[in-house]
Each structure stands twice: as C-alpha cells, then as structure tokens.
C-alpha positions in Angstrom: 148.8 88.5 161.0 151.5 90.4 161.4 152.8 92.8 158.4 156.0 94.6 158.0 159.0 94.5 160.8 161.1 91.8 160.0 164.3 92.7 161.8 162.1 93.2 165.4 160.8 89.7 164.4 163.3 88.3 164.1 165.1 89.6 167.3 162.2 87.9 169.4 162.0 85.2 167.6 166.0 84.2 168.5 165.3 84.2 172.1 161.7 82.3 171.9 162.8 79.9 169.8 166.4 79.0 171.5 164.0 78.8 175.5 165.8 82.3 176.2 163.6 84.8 175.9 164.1 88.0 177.8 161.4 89.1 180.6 161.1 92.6 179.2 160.6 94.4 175.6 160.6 97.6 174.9 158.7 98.4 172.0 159.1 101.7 170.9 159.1 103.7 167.2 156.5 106.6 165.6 152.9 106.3 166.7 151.2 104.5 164.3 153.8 101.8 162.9 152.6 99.1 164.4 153.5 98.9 167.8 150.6 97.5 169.8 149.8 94.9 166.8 153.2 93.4 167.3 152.8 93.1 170.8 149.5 91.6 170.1 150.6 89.3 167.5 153.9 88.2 170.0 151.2 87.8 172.9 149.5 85.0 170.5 152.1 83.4 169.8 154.0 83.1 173.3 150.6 81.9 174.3 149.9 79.5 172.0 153.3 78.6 172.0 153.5 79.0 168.5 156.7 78.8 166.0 156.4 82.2 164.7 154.3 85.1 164.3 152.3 83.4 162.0 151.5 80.4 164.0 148.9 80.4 166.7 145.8 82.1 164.9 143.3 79.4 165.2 144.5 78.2 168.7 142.5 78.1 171.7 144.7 80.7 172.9 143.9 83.3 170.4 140.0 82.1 170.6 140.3 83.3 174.0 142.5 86.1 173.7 140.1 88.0 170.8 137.4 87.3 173.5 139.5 89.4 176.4 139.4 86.2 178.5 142.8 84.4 178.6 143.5 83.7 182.2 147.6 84.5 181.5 147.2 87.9 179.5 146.7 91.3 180.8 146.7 94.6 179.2 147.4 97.7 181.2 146.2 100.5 179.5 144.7 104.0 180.0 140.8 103.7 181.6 137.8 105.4 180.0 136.5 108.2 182.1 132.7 108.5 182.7 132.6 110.5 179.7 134.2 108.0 177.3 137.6 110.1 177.4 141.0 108.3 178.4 142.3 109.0 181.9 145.3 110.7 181.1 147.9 108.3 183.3 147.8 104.3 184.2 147.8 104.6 187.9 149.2 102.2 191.1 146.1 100.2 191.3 146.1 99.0 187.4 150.0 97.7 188.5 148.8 96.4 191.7 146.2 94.1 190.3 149.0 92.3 188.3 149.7 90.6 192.1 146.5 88.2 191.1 148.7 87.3 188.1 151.7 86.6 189.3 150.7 84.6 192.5 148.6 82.1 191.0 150.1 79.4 188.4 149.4 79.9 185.0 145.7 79.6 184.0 146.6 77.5 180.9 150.2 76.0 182.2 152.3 77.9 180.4 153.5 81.4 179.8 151.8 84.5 181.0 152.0 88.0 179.2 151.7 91.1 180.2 151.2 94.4 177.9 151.4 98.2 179.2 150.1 100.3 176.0 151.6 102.9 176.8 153.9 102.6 179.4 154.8 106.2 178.9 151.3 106.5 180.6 152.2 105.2 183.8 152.6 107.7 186.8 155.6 107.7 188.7 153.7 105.5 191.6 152.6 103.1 188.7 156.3 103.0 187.2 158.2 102.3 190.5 155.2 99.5 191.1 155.9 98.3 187.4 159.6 98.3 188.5 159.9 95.7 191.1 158.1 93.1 188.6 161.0 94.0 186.0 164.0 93.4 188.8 162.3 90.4 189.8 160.3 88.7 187.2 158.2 86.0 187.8 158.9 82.6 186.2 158.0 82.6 182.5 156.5 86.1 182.4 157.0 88.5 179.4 156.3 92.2 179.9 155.6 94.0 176.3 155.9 97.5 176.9 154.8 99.9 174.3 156.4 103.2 174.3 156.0 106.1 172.2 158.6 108.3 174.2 161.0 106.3 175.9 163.1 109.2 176.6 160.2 110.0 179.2 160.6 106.3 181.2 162.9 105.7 184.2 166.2 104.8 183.4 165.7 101.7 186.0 162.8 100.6 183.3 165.0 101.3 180.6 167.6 99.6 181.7 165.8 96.0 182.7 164.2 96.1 179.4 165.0 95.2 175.4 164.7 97.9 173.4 163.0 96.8 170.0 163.0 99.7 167.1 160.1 99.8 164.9 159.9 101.6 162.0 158.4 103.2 159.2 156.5 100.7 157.1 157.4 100.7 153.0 154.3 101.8 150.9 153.7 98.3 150.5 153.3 97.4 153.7 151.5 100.1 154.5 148.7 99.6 152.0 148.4 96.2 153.2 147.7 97.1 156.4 145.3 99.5 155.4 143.8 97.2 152.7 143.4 94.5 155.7 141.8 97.1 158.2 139.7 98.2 155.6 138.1 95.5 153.2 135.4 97.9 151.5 137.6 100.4 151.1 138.5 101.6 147.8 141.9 101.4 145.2 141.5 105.0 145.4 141.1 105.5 149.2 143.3 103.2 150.1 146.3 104.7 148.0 145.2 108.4 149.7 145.3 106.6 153.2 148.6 105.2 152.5 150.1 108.5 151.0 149.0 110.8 154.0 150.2 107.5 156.5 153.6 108.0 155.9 154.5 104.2 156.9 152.2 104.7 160.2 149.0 102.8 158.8 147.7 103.3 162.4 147.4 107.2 162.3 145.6 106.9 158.6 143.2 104.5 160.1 141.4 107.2 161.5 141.0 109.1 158.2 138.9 106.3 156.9 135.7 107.4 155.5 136.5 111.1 156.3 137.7 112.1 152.7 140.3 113.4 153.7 142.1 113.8 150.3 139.7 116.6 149.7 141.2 118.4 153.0 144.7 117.3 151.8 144.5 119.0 148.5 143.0 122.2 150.3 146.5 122.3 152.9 148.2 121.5 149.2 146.0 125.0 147.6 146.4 127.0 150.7 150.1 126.1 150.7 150.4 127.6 146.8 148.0 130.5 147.2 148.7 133.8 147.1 148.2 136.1 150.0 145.2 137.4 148.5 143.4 134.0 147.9 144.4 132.1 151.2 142.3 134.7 153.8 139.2 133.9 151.8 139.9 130.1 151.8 140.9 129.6 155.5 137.7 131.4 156.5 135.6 129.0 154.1 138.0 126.1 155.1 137.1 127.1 158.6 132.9 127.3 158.3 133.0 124.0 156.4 134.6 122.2 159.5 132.7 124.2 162.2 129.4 122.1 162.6 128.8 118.6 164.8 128.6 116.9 162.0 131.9 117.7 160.7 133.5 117.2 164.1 135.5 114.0 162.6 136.8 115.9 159.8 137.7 118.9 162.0 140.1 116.4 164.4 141.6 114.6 160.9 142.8 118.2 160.3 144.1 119.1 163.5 146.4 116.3 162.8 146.9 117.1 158.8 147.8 121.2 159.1 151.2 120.8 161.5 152.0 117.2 159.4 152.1 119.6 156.4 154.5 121.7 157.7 156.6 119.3 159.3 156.3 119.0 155.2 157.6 121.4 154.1 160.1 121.8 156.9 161.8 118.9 155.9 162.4 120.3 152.4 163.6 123.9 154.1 167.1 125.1 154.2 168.3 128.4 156.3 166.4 131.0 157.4 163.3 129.6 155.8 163.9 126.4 157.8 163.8 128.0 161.0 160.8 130.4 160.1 158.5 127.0 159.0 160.0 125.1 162.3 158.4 128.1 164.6 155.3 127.8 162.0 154.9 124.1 163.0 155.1 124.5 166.5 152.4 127.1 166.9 150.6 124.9 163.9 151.4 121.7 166.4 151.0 123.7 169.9 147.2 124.9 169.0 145.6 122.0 167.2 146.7 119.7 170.4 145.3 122.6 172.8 142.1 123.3 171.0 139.9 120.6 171.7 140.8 120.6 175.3 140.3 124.1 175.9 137.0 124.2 173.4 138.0 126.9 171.3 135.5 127.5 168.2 136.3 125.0 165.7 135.8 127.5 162.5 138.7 130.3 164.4 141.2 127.0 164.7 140.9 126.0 161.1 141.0 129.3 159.9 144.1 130.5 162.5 145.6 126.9 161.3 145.3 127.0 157.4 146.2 130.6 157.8 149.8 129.1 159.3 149.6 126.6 156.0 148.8 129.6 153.5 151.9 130.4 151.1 154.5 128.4 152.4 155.5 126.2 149.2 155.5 129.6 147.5 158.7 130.1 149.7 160.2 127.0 148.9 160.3 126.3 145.0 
C-alpha cells in the first residue's frame, strides 16, 4: 500500500481512470520520499487494472509481480558488479533488451510497464536508446522513470515526459512507513527513525537496528562542546566506529555528520551561514569520497565530528 502523496495520486489517477493516460512519468523529489514505492504501487495497479492505488494487491498480477515474473513489467536498474557493488551507469544493452518487450503482445493482454530506477543512471548511449521508445511509444506502454536529479536528464527526455513532484512526507506518514517496514521495531525507535528521516522514510530505513540515536545525540554533544571537549570526543567518536563490526554504523554516520550541518545551516544567517555552508561541503565532499578511496574509518569520523564540534555554540 501506498502511503502519503495524494496530489501525485491523484494526477495519475485522472488520466488512468478517464483511458488517457500519458506514456511517460517522471517521478522525481528527495531520495528517500517514496519514489520507487509509487512507481511500484502504479505498476500494480496498471497491471491489474485496478481502480486505484489501493486496488490490485491480491491479483494475479501482483502474485506475479512480487515473484519478478510478470511477462509485461521490466525494471531497468543499476546491475551488481561481481563484488556485490552497483555498476555505477544503466548501459545500452539494459535499453536494448526492452526490443523483446515491445515486439511481442502483451504477455497478459493488457498493459505493459516499464520502470528505469534511476533514470539519472542511464549513460548517454542508454538515454538516446531510452529516447526513441519515449517519441514513439508502443501501444499501451507506460514508462515510470525515477529521477533523483532531473536537472542531469536530456531535455528531449524531459520534455516527452510528466513530471510528477513528490515530496516530503508529514511525521505521520512517515512513521507509518517506517512502522510498516519495520513491524518489531520499537515506539521508541521508530519515533528516532522518523525524526532523523526528515519525511524521507526511505533514507531512515537504513538506520534500523543501528542505534543510531546514540550517534545522533553525540553530533548533538559535539555540536555544543567546547573546543576543549570536542578533540577528545571526535578521537573516541572515531575509534568506536573504526572496527568491521561497526562498519554499518560508520556509513549511518557518513550520512548523519553533513545532514547535521545542512542543520544548522538552515538556521544560519550572514557570515555564519556562509562559514557552516563551506563546513557542509567539505562535511558532504569527504564522507561521499571516503569509502571509495578506503581512507581509515577512525581519521573520517574524527576529521568529520571535528567539522560538527561547536557549531550550535555559534548559533544560539
């Protein structure tokens, strides 16, 4: 089921429901919101031929769709390297193979779907491939593209497609999404998940079962401490995260040091504003860097909670 996003909803629901439903969405908001869920959920139910978003859960279709074997949907996506890592682009071939698609009738004699997650990913051979489908779509084909940049998309792609916003989820929402994701979570957990999600339940899921309140409240300390408490704490901060076993907790915190900047940028004015912005991108430009270049995980911490350190004391 589908939670949150009424207005997008409703937008796809006009053109299903009146037989005029346009060839090409593009979905595109924050990582996190909900993007890929409502192009799953909009898959379902143009596949099951469903009245709503709602509709079509206990449907052949959706039997067969959970089990990666509808003959009318396919998923372009970024493929796992040898090493379990994601190929960094969606390449010609992945578009190519759509031919098999297109060419035959519809395996179940209606629609046929097609979902690029991200189309951001797609190289420019890919996106010029992607292209021609878009100028000339194939009888009763929908293309769900999810972006996370759009700005980084050919203007041709742009242009042939519907641009659907989605946004920030409410705190409701958002603990409901969390709350279905996680069923053994706990009142507690949840409401720290939904706090540090900021309306993107899909970037909190990865926190789950990682405590990360505890690394939440140390950013919080660090941010308050003085200069002669926050060395000390950055170095500890650091050992703490520097094992294999704390590997998990280490990548939550490459992602929870810049976000608490972007913090307290947002509550900035003047000068201070444009010292935290510079703050938040070295914060941002060396927890994206570091795993990729291997850097020792106890230096990043410390280097990042050092960027952290005293900077709600310059905004009271």
């Amino acid at each position: 089921m589908l939670i949150g996003h009424a207005a997008p909803q409703a937008a796809f629901l006009e053109g299903w429901r009146a037989d005029r439903l346009h060839h090409a969405w593009l979905l595109t908001g924050p990582e996190g919101v909900g993007k890929r869920a409502f192009a799953d959920a909009a898959a379902r139910m143009v596949l099951a031929r469903a009245a709503d978003f709602a509709g079509g859960q206990r449907t052949p279709a959706a039997a067969l769709i959970a089990a990666g074997s509808h003959p009318d949907l396919k998923i372009l996506d970024r493929e796992a390297r040898d090493d379990g890592r994601l190929k960094p682009e969606i390449v010609i071939d992945q578009v190519r193979a759509l031919a098999s698609l297109f060419q035959a009738t519809s395996g179940m004699g209606g629609w046929r779907v097609v979902i690029v997650d991200p189309v951001d990913a797609l190289n420019r051979a890919a996106a010029n491939a992607l292209l021609k489908s878009l100028e000339e779509p194939p009888v009763q084909t929908v293309f769900l593209l999810v972006s996370h940049s759009p700005g980084r998309l050919l203007p041709t792609i742009r242009s042939r497609a519907r641009r659907l916003l989605l946004r920030q989820l409410d705190d409701a929402d958002t603990r409901a999404v969390l709350a279905a994701h996680l069923p053994d979570a706990t009142d507690s957990e949840l409401d720290t998940l939904a706090r540090l999600a900021e309306g993107a339940p899909g970037r909190a899921l990865r926190y789950a079962g990682l405590d990360v309140g505890k690394l939440a409240a140390e950013l919080d300390a660090l941010a308050a401490a003085a200069p002669a408490q926050s060395r000390g704490r950055a170095l500890a901060l650091g050992r703490a995260l520097a094992g294999k076993s704390a590997q998990p907790r280490y990548e939550a915190f490459l992602d929870l040091a810049p976000r608490r900047l972007a913090a307290a940028a947002r509550r900035a004015s003047g000068p201070r504003l444009a010292r935290t912005i510079a703050l938040w991108e070295t914060a941002r430009d060396l927890a994206a860097s570091a795993p990729g270049l291997s850097l020792d995980p106890a230096q990043v911490v410390a280097e990042l909670a050092g960027l952290v350190a005293g900077i709600d004391r310059e905004h009271p």
